[in-house]
RODODREN-982814 format. One record per residue: residue number from 1; residue in three letters; chain; x, y, z of N, C-alpha, C in turn. Coordinates in steps of 0.05 Angstrom, whole numbers, plus 5000, padded with zeros to 4 digits. Layout:
// RODODREN-982814
- vogu|pavo|migu|n.xx|n.yy|n.zz|ca.xx|ca.yy|ca.zz|c.xx|c.yy|c.zz
- NUM|ala|A|X|Y|Z|X|Y|Z|X|Y|Z
...
//
This chain:
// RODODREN-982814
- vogu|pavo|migu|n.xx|n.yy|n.zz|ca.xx|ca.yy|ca.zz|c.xx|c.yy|c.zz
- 1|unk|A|2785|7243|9521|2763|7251|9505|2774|7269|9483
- 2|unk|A|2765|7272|9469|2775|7278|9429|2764|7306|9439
- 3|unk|A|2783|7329|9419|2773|7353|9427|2749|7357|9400
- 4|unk|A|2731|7378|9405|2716|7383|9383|2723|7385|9358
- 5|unk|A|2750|7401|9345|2754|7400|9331|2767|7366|9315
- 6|unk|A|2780|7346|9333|2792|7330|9316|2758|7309|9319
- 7|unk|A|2736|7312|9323|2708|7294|9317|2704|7306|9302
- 8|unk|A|2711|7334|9292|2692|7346|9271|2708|7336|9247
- 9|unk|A|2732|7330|9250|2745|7316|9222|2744|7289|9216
- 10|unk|A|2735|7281|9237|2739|7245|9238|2700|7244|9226
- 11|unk|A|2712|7211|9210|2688|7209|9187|2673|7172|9205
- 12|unk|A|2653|7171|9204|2648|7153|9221|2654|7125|9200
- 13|unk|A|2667|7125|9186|2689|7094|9175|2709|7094|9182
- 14|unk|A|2718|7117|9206|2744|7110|9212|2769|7120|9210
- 15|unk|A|2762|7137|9174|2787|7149|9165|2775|7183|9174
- 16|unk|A|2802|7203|9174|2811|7226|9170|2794|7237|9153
- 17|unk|A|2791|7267|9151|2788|7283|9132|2814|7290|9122
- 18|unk|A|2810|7282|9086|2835|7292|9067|2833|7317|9050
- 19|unk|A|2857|7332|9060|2854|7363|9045|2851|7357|9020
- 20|unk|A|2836|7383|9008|2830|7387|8983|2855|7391|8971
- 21|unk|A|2864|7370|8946|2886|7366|8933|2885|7403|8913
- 22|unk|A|2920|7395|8909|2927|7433|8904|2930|7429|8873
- 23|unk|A|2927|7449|8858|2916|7462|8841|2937|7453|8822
- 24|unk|A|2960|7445|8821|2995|7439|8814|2974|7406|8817
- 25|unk|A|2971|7391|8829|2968|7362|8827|2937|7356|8810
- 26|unk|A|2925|7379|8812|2904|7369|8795|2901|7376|8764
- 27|unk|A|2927|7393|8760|2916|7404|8734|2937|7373|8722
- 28|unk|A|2951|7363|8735|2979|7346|8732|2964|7312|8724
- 29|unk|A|2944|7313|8736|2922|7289|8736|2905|7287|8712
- 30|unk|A|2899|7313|8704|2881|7322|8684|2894|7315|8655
- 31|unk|A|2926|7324|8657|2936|7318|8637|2942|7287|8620
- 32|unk|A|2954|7272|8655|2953|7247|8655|2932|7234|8646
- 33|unk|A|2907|7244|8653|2882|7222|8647|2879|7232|8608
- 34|unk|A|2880|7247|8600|2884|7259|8572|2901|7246|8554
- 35|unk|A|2921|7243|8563|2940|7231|8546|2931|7195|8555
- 36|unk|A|2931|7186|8573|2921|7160|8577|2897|7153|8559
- 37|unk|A|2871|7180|8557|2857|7175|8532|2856|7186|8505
- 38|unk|A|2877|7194|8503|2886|7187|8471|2902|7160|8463
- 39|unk|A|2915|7154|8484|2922|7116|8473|2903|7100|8474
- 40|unk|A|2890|7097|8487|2869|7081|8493|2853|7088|8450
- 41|unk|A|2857|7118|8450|2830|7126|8430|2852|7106|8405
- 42|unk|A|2878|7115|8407|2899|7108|8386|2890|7071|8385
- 43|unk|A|2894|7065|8412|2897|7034|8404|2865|7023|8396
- 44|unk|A|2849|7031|8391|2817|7029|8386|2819|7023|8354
- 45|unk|A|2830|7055|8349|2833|7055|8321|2842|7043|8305
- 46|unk|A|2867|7039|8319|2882|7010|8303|2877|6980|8299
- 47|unk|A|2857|6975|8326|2849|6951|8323|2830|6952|8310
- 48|unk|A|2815|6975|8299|2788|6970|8283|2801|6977|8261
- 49|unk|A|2820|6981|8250|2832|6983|8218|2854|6959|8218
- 50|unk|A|2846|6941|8238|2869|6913|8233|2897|6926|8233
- 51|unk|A|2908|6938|8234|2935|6942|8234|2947|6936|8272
- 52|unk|A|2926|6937|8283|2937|6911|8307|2910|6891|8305
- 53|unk|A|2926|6860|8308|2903|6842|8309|2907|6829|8341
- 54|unk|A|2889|6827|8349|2870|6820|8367|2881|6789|8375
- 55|unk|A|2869|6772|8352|2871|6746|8351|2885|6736|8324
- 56|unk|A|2911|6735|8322|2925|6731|8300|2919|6709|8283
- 57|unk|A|2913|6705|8257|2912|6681|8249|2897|6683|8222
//
């Protein structure tokens, strides 16, 4: 029989409770997703001023 504490972590789909990610990995994520949306914003721009085409021709 499961002691109290490891039912109080267990999630009824089965999985674990996952610690709250540290302060070093989230600010690290934050950055990542930032710069991922400035290319995204870069390649927008370019395709709406044609200097990349889409469908060449």
């Amino acid at each position: 029989m499961p002691d109290e504490e490891e039912g109080r972590l267990g999630r009824p789909d089965g999985h674990r409770y996952d610690a709250p990610e540290s302060e070093e990995s989230r600010v690290g994520k934050e950055w990542t997703y930032a710069v991922l949306g400035l290319l995204v914003l870069l390649l927008l721009v370019l395709v709406a001023t044609g200097t990349v085409q889409i469908f060449p021709g």
